[in-house]
C-alpha positions in Angstrom: -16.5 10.0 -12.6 -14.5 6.8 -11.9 -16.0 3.5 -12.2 -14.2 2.2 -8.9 -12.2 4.4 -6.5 -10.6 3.0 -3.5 -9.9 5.2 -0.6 -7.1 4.3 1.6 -3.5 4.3 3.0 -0.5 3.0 1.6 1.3 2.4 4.6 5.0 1.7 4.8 5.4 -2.3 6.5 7.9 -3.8 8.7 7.5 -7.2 8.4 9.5 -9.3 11.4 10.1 -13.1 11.6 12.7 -15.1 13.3 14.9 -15.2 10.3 14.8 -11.8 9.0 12.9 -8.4 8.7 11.5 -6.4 5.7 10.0 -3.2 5.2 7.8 -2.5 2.4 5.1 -0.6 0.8 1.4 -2.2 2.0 -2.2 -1.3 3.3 -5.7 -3.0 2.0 -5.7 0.2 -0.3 -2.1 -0.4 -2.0 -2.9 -4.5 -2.3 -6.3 -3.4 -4.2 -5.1 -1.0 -6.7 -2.4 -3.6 -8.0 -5.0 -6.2 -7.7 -7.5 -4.6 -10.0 -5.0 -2.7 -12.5 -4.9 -5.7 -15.1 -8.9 -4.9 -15.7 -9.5 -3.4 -19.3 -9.1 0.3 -19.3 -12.5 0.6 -19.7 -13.2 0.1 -16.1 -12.1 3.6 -14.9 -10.0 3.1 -11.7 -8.6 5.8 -8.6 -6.8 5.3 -5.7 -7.2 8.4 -3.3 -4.4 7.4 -0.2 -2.4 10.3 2.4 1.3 9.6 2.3 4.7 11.4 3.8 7.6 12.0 2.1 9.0 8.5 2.5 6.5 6.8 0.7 6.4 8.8 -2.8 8.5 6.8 -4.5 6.0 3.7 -4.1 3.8 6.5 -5.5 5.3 7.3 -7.9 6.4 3.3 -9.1 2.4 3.4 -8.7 1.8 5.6 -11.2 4.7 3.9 -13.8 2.7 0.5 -13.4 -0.4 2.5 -14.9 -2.3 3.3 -11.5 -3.9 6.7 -11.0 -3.6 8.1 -8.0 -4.4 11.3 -5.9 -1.5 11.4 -3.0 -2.5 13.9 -0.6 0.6 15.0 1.8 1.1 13.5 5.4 3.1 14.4 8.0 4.0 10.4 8.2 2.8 7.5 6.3 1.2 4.9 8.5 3.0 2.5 9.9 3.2 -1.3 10.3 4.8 -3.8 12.6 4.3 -7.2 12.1 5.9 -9.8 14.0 5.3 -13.1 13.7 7.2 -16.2 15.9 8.2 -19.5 14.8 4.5 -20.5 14.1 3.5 -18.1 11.2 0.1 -18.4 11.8 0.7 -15.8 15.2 1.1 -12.3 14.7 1.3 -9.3 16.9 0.6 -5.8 14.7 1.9 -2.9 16.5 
């Protein structure tokens, strides 16, 4: 038995603003597990996420940076638009 385990998706990102646009790994579940992997080892720690093909790489650099993970197969990883205007504090999320 873990002491924490986080269930959610990695989703893949599009970030959009007027200057340029990114993609990138994301998801509440992805931010988490990188946000409590410096605790000491002795707090036991899973991520348990559903991913497609494109995202097993972010899986697997996951995994290198010491976080264990169960990656159940998708048919697609969710996805993420967010655009955001001139004012950074508007966003639309499609």
């Amino acid at each position: 038995m873990k002491d924490i385990c986080c269930i959610g998706h990695i989703t893949h990102d599009r970030i959009l603003t007027p200057q340029r646009s990114i993609d990138m790994a994301g998801g509440t579940a992805f931010y988490f597990a990188y946000g409590i992997n410096p605790l000491p080892k002795e707090v036991s720690f899973q991520l348990i996420t559903k991913v497609g093909n494109d995202s097993l790489d972010e899986v697997e650099r996951m995994r290198e940076a010491g976080i264990e993970i169960i990656a159940s197969h998708s048919r697609k990883t969710v996805f993420f638009e967010n655009k955001y205007g001139e004012d950074a504090n508007q966003r639309t999320q499609r």
